[in-house]
matplotlib code that plots the C-alpha trace (Angstrom):
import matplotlib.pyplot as plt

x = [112.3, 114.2, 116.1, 113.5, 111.8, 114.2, 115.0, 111.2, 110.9, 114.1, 112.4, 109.1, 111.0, 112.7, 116.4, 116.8, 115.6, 112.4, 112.8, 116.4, 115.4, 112.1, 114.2, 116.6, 114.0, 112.1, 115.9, 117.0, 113.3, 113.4, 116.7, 115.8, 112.6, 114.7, 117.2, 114.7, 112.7, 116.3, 116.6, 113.9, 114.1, 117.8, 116.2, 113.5, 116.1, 117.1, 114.6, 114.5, 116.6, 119.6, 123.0, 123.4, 126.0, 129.1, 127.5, 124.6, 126.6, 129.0, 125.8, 124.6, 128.3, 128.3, 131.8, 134.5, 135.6, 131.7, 132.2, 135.8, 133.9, 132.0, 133.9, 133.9, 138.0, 140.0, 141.8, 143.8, 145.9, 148.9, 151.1, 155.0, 157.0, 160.5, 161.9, 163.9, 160.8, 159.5, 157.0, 155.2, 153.4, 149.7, 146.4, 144.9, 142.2, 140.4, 137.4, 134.9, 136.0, 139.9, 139.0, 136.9, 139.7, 142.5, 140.2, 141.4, 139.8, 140.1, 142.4, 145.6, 146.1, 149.8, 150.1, 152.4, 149.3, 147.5, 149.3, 153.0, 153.2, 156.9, 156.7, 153.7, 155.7, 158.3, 156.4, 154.6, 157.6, 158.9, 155.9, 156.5, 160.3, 160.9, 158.1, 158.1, 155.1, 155.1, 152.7, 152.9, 150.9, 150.2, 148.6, 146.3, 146.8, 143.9, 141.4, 139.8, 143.3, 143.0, 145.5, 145.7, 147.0, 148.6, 149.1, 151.2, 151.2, 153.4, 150.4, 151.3, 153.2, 151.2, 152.2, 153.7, 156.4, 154.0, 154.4, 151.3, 150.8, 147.9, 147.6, 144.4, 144.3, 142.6, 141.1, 142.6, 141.0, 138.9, 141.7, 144.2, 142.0, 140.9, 144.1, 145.2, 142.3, 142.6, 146.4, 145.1, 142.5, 144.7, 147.5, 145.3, 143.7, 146.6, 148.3, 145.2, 143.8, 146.8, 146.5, 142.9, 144.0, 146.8, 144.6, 142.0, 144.5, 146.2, 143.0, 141.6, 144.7, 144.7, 140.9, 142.1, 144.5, 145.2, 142.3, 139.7, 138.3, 138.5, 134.8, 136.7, 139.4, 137.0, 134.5, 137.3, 139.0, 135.6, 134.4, 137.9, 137.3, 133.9, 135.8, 138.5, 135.8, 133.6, 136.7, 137.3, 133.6, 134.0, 137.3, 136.3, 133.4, 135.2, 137.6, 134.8, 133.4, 136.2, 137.4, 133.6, 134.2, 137.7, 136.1, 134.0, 135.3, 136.1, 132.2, 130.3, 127.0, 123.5, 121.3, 120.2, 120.5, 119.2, 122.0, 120.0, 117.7, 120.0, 122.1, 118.9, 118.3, 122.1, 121.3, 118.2, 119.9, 123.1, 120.6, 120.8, 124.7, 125.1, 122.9, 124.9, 127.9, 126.0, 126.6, 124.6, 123.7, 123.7, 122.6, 122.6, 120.7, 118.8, 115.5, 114.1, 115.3, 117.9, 120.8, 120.6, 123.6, 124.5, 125.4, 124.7, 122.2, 124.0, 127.6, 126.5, 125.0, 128.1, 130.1, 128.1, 127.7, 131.6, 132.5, 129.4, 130.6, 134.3, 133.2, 130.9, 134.1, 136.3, 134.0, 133.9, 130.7, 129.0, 130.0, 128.3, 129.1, 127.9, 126.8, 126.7, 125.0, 126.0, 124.5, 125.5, 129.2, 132.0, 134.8, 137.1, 134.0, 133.8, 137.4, 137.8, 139.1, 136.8, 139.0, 142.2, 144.1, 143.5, 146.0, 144.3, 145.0, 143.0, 142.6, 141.1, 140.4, 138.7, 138.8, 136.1, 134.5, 133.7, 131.0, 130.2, 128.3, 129.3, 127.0, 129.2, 129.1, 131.2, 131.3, 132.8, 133.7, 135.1, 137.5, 141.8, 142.5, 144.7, 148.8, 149.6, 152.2, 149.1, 146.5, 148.3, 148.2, 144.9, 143.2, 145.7, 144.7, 144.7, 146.1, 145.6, 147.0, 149.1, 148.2, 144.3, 141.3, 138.5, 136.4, 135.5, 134.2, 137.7, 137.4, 139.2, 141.1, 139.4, 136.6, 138.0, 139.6, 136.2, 135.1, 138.0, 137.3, 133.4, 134.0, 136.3, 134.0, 131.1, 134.1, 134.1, 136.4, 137.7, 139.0, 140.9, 140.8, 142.0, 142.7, 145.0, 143.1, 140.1, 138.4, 138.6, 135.8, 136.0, 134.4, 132.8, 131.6, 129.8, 128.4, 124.7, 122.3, 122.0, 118.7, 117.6, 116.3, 119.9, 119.4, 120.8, 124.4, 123.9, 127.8, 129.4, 129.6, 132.9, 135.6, 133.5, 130.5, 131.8]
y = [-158.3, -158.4, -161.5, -163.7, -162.5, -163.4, -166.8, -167.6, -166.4, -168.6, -172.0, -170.7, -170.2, -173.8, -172.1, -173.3, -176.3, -175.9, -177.4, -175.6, -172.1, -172.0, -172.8, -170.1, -167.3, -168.0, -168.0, -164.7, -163.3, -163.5, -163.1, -159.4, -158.9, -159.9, -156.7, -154.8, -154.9, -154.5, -151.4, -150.1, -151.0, -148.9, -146.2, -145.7, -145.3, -147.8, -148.8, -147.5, -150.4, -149.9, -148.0, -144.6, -143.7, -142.4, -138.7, -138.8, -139.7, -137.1, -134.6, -135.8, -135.1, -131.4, -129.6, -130.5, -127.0, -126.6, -129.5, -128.0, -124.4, -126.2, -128.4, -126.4, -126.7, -124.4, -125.3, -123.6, -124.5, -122.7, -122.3, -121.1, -121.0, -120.2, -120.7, -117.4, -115.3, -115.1, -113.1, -115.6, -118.1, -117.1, -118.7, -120.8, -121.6, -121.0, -122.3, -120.0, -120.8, -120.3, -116.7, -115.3, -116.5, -115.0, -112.3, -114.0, -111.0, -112.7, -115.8, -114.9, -112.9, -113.6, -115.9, -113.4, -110.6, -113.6, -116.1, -114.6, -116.9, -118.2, -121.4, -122.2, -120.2, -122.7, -125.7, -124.0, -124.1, -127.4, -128.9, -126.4, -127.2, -130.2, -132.5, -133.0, -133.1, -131.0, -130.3, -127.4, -125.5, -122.0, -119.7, -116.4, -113.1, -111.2, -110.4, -114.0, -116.0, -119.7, -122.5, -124.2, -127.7, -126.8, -129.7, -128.9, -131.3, -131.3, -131.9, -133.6, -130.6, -129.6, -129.3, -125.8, -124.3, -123.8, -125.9, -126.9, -127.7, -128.1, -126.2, -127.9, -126.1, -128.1, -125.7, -127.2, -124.3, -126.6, -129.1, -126.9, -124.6, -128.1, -128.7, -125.6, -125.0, -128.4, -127.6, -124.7, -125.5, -128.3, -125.8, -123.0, -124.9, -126.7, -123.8, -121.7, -124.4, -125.2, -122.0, -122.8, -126.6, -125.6, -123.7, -126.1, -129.1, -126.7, -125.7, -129.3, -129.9, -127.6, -128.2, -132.1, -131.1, -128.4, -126.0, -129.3, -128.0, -124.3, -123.0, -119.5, -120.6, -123.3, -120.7, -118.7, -121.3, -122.7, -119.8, -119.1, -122.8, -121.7, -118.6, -120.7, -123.1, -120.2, -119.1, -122.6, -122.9, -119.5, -119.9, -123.4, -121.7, -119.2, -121.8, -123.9, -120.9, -119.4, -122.8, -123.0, -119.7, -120.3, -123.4, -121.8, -117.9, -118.4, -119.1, -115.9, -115.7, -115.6, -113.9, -110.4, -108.7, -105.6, -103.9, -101.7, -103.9, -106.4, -103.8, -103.0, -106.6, -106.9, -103.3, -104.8, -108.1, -106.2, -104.0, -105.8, -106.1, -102.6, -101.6, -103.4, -101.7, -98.5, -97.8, -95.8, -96.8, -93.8, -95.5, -93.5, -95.6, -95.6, -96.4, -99.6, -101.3, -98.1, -101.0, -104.0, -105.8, -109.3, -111.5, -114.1, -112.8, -114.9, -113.9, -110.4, -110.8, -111.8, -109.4, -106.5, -108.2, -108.7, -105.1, -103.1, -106.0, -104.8, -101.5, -102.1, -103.6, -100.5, -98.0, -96.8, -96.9, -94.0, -93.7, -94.1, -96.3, -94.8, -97.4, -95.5, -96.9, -95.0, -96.9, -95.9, -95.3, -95.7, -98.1, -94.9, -93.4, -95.9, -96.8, -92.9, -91.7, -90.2, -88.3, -87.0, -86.9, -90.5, -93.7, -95.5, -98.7, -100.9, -104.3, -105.6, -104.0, -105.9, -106.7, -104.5, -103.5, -100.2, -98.2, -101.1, -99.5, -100.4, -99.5, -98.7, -99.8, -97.9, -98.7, -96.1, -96.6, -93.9, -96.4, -96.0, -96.0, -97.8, -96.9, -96.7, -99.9, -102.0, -101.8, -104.0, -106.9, -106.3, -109.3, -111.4, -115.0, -114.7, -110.8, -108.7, -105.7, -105.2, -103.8, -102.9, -104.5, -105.4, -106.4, -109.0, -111.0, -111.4, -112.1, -114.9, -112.8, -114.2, -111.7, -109.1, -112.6, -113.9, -110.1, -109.9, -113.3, -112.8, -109.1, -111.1, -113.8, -111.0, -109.2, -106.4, -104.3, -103.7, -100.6, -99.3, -95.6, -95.0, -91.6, -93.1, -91.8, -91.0, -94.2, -96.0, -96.6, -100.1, -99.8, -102.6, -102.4, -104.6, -104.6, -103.6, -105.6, -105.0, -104.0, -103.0, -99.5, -97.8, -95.4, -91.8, -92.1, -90.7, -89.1, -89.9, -87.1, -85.0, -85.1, -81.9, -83.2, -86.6]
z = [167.1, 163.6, 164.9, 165.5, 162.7, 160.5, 161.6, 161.1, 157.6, 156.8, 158.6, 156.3, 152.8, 153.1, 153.7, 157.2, 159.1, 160.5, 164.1, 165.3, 163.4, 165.6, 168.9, 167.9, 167.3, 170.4, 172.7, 171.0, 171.8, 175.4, 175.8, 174.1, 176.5, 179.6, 178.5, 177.7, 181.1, 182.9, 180.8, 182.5, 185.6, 185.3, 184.2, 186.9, 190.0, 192.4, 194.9, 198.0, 199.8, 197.8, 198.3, 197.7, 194.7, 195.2, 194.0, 196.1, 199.0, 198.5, 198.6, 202.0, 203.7, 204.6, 203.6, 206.4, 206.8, 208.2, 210.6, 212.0, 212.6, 214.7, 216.9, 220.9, 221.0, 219.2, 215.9, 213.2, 210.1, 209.9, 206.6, 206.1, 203.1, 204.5, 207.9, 207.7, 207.6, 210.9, 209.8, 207.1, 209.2, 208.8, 209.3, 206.3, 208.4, 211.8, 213.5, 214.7, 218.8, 217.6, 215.8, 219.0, 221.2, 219.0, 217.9, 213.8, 211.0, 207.7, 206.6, 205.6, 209.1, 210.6, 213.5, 215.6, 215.8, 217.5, 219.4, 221.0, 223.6, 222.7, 222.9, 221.1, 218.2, 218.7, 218.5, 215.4, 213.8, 214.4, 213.3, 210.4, 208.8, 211.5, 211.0, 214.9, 216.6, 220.2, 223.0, 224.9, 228.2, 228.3, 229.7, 228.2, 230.5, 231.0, 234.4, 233.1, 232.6, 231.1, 230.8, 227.7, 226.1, 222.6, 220.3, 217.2, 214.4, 210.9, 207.8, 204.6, 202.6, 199.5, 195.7, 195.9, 198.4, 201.2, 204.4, 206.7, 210.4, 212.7, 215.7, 218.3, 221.9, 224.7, 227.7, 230.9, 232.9, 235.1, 235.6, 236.9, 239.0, 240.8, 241.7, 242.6, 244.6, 246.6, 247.2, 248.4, 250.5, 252.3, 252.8, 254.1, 256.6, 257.8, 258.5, 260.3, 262.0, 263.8, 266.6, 267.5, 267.6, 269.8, 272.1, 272.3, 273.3, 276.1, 277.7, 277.7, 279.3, 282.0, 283.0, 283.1, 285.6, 288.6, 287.2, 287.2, 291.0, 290.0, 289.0, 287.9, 285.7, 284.5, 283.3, 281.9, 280.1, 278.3, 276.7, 275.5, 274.1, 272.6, 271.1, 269.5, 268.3, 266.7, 264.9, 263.4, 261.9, 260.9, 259.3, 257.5, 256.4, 254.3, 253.1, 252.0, 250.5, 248.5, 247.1, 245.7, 244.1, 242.6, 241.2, 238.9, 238.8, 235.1, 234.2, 233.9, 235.9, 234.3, 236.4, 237.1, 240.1, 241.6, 243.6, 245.6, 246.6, 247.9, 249.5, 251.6, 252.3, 253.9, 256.0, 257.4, 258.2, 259.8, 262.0, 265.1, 264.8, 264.1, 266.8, 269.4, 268.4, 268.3, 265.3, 262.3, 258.3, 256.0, 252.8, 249.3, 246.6, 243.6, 243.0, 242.6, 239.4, 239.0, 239.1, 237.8, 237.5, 235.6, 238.5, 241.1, 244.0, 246.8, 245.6, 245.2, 248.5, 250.2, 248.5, 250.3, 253.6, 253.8, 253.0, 255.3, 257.8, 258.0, 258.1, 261.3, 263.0, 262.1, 263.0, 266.3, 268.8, 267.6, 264.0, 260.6, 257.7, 254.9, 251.7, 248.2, 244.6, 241.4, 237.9, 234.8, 234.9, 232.6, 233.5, 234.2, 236.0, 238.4, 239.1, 239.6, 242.8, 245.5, 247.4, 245.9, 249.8, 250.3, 249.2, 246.6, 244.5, 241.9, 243.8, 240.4, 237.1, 234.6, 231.0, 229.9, 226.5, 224.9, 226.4, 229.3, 231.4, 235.4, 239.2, 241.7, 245.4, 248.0, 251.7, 254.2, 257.6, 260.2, 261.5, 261.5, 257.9, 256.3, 255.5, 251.5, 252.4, 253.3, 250.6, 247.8, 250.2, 251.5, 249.2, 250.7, 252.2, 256.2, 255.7, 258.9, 259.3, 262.4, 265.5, 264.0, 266.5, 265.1, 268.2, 270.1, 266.8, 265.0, 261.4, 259.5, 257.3, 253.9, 253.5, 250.9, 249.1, 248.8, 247.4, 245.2, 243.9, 243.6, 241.4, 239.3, 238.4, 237.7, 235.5, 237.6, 239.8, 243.2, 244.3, 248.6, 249.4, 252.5, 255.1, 257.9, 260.9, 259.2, 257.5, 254.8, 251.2, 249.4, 246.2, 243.4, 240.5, 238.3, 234.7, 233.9, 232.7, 228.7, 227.6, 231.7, 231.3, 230.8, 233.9, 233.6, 235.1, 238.6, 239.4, 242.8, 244.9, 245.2, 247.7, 249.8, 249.7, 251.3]

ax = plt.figure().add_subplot(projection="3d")
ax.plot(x, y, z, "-o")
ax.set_aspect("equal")
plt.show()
């Protein structure tokens, strides 16, 4: 207000023209309220409708490295300083997927104590000293094996010696096993539905023909037709049913499952057949809720009903299969062997943890046995072993496949003992469910008291 105040006093006193000092104090008045209400108005904030500044922005981004630890594919930054040193390409960072996968323990770790496939190395260090970008499929080893899509890619190289690159994977689990699986699936049944096919088109023949007025051979010849047609719903059955479980055998099941229980829902349900064969259960089992296994019911289910049903075809009329449940064992425990005479081999041994816990299922029949040459082949698609019968209801030779493959989606194991002449035990086992009553480990019986 001096301004104005002084051009006044001037246009008072006589030293200034009255009119023009007047004008010029009221201009340089308002022209100082205008700033000063803008002044204010600054100092307040801005109101809600306007844009953020560049610092408040920056507050509301969260830190990129937290975004990356997030993302579900797994991705690492890699840093080298010289090519000659093999041994200097170490992680500068890792997501949290890329350090379960690689099992990564602090930054700085070296990239050979986690990654050796070769030539993911190699396209490491291309991206490294080359500047050349490079994809690459792989494949992790393991009971639980996954393919992967590596993409390597050269960074921007930073102000000291240090070189960067970016390593992404991509799972392509569920794309390969797909295609594997239909592959499979049309080669499999191509090749086993061609017998029955064969049969079926000669006897339709025949009854077209000279055996057409033959009530005998007709009779004959059409419930060999009904057999070979059985056989082909049984057979695309299984097909259908271990493609479904190849399909998703790399995704762990949720559920709990009591083994006992369903092991004495399978006797009950194989009564009738057993009976006809004249043949005996001798079941040894825990109490209810004494087993209680992570897993699929239905799968589990199966798993049982395909081994007790096997051993009701190899047993002889008159004999016993004998169905044992142990909970609480150790992996060794329950891989052990039963009977230290017998051939025995590991059909499946899993990737398992320290002290996992494991219930074990063993299935005995008194049938022929098995020779040692025959048991690494007997998870084999369509494997039969020659010159063994298994009755009048022929299997499709998929049932310990479909077991094998089951256990292996459960992470569990398989194991064959066999006595040629004497019978042979398949044994499962499967992981306990955490936090279910941890049962006192019940130990299997010895070879003498088998």
């Amino acid at each position: 207000m001096i301004g104005p105040g002084v051009l006044l006093g001037l246009a008072v006193t006589g030293q200034a023209q009255p009119v023009p000092a007047i004008l010029s104090a009221i201009a340089v008045g308002g022209s100082v309220y205008w700033l000063s209400q803008r002044s204010q108005a600054t100092d307040v904030g801005p109101s809600p409708g306007a844009a953020l500044t560049p610092a408040a922005a920056a507050e509301e981004i969260p830190p990129f490295a937290s975004i990356l630890d997030r993302l579900p594919d797994p991705l690492m930054v890699i840093s080298a300083e010289e090519a000659d040193d093999l041994t200097g390409r170490r992680f500068l960072f890792a997501n949290a997927v890329a350090r379960d996968l690689f099992k990564i323990q602090h930054q700085g770790a070296l990239l050979v104590t986690a990654v050796r496939n070769p030539r993911v190395l190699e396209a490491v260090d291309e991206a490294l000293f080359g500047g050349v970008e490079g994809v690459v499929e792989f494949e992790t080893g393991g009971a639980q094996g996954r393919a992967w899509l590596a993409h390597a890619r050269p960074l921007r190289e930073t102000s000291g010696r240090s070189r960067l690159a970016l390593l992404a994977l991509r799972d392509e689990t569920d794309a390969r096993r797909s295609e594997r699986t239909r592959a499979d699936f049309l080669a499999n049944a191509s090749h086993e539905l061609r017998t029955p096919l064969a049969s079926l088109s000669g006897f339709i023949e025949t009854l077209r023909g000279h055996a057409k007025d033959d009530p005998g051979a007709r009779d004959k010849f059409l419930a060999i037709m009904l057999a070979q047609a059985e056989r082909m719903s049984r057979l695309i059955d299984d097909l259908m049913s271990l493609s479904r479980i190849e399909l998703n055998e790399h995704i762990a099941p949720l559920g709990r499952v009591d083994l006992a229980m369903a092991a004495v829902d399978v006797i009950d349900a194989l009564a009738p057949q057993a009976r006809e064969k004249v043949v005996t259960f001798d079941p040894v089992l825990p109490p209810r809720g004494g087993a209680v296994v992570d897993g699929d019911r239905d799968q589990i289910i199966q798993v049982i009903q395909n081994l007790i049903d096997n051993a009701i075809k190899y047993t002889p009329e008159g004999g016993v299969v004998r169905i044992e449940i142990f909970p609480g064992l150790g992996a060794e425990a329950a891989a052990a062997a039963r009977d230290p005479i017998a051939s025995r081999l590991s059909l499946l041994t899993p990737d398992h943890d320290a002290g996992e816990r494991y219930a074990v299922l063993r299935v005995t029949d008194r049938g022929p046995g098995l020779a040692r040459e025959h048991l690494p082949r007997l998870t084999e698609r369509f494997y039969r072993v020659e010159g063994q019968k298994s009755g009048e209801r022929s299997g499709t030779g998929l049932g310990l496949a479909i077991v094998k493959h089951i256990m292996n989606r459960h992470r569990g194991g398989m194991t064959v003992e066999s006595v040629q002449g004497e019978g042979a035990t398949f044994g499962v086992y499967l992981p306990m469910a955490k936090g279910a009553g941890d049962p006192a480990p019940i130990p299997p019986p010895v070879a003498a008291e088998a």
